[in-house]
C-alpha positions as CSV (number, residue, x, y, z in Angstrom):
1,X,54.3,-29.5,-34.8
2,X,56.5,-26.1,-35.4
3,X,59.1,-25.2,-33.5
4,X,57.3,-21.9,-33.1
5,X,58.6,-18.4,-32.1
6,X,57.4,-15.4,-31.7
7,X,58.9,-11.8,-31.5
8,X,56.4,-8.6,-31.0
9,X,56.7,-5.7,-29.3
10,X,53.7,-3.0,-29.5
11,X,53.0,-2.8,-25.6
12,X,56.6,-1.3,-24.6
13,X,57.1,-4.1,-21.3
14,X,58.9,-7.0,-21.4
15,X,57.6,-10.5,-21.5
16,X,57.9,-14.2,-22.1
17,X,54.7,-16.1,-22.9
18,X,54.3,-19.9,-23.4
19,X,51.7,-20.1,-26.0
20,X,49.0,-22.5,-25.3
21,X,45.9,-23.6,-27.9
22,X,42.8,-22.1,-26.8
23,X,39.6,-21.7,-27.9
24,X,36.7,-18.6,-27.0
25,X,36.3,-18.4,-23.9
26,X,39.0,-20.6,-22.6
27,X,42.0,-19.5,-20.9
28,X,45.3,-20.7,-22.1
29,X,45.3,-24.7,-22.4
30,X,48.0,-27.4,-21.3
31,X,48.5,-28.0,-25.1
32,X,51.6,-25.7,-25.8
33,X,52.0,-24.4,-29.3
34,X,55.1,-22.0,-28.9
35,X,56.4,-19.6,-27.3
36,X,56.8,-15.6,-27.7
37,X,59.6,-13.0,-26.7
38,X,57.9,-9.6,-26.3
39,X,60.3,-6.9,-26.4
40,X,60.0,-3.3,-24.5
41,X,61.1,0.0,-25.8
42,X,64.1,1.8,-25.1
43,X,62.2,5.2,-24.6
44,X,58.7,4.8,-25.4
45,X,56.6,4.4,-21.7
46,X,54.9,1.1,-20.9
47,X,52.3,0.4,-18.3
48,X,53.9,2.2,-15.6
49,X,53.0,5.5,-17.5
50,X,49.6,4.9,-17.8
51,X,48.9,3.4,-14.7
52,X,50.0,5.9,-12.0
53,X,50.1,5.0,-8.7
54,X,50.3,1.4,-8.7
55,X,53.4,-0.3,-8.2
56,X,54.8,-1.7,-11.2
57,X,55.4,-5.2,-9.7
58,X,51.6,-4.9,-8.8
59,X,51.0,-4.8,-12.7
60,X,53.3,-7.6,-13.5
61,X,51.2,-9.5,-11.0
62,X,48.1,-8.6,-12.4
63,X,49.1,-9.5,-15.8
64,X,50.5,-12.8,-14.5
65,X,46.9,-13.5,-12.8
66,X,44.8,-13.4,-15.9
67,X,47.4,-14.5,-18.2
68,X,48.6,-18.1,-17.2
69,X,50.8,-18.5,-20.1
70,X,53.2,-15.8,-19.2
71,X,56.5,-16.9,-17.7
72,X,58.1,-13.7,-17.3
73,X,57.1,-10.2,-17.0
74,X,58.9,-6.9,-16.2
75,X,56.6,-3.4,-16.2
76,X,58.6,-1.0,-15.3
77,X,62.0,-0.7,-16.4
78,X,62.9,0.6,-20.6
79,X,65.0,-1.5,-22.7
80,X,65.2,-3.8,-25.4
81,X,65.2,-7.7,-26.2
82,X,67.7,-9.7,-28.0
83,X,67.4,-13.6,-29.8
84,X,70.4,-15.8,-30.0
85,X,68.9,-18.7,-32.0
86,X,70.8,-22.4,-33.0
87,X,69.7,-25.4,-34.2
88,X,68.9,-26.6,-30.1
89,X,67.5,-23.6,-28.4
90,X,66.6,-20.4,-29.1
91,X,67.8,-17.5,-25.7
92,X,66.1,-14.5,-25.5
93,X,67.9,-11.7,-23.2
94,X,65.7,-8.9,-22.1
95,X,68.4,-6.1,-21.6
96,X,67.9,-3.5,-19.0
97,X,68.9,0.1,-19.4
98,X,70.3,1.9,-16.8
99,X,69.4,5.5,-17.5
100,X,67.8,6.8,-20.8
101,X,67.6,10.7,-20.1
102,X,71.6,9.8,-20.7
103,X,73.6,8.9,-23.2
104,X,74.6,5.4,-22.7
105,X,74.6,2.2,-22.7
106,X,75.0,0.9,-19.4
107,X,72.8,-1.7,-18.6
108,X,70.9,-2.2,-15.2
109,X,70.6,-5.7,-15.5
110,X,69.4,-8.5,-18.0
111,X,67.0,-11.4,-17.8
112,X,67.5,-14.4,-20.1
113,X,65.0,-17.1,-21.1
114,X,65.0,-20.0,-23.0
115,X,63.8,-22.5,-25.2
116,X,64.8,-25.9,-26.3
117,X,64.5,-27.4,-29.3
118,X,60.9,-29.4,-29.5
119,X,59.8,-28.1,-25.8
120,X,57.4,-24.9,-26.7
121,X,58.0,-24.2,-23.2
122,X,60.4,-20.8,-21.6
123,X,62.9,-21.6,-18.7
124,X,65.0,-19.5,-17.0
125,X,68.9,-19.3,-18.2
């Protein structure tokens, strides 16, 4: 019964994931457990490196498709995430950059999720 919040990072896209319990063979399950913020990278490459020729919004797609449990999913832009937690809610902002063969910080955008307090479950800010 934890309020339970994840942060990870290792695949370089940008996510939000409503973890569900789920046992071998199952997909994710209506019985939430958290939820997880998955950061991208600034510089490293993510999918869109590795999978040339397809559309990155045809990745997010795919990823969406066998993965039930994700609320959110960006594949092709570079970036990083950022967690404003209270006592209420925790807000996750995924923060866009605008260039990154240049120095600065512009951003091109930013999506924000969150989570309230005893919910387990991502909405849209």
């Amino acid at each position: 019964d934890a309020d339970l919040v994840v942060l990870s990072g290792d695949s370089h896209n940008a996510w939000g994931y409503n973890l569900g319990e789920r046992g071998p063979g199952q997909g994710d399950s209506k019985h939430r457990v958290g939820v997880e913020f998955a950061g991208h990278s600034v510089t490293s490459p993510g999918f869109e490196a590795y999978a040339k020729g397809v559309p990155p919004a045809d990745i997010a797609r795919a990823l969406r498709a066998v993965n039930p449990g994700m609320a959110f999913c960006d594949t092709s832009q570079r970036g990083y995430v950022s967690l404003e937690v209270t006592p209420q809610q925790v807000a996750g902002s995924w923060h866009f950059m605008k260039d990154i063969r240049t120095r600065t910080t512009d951003l091109a955008g930013t999506h924000r999720m969150t989570v309230q307090r005893g919910a387990k479950l991502l909405q849209n800010a």
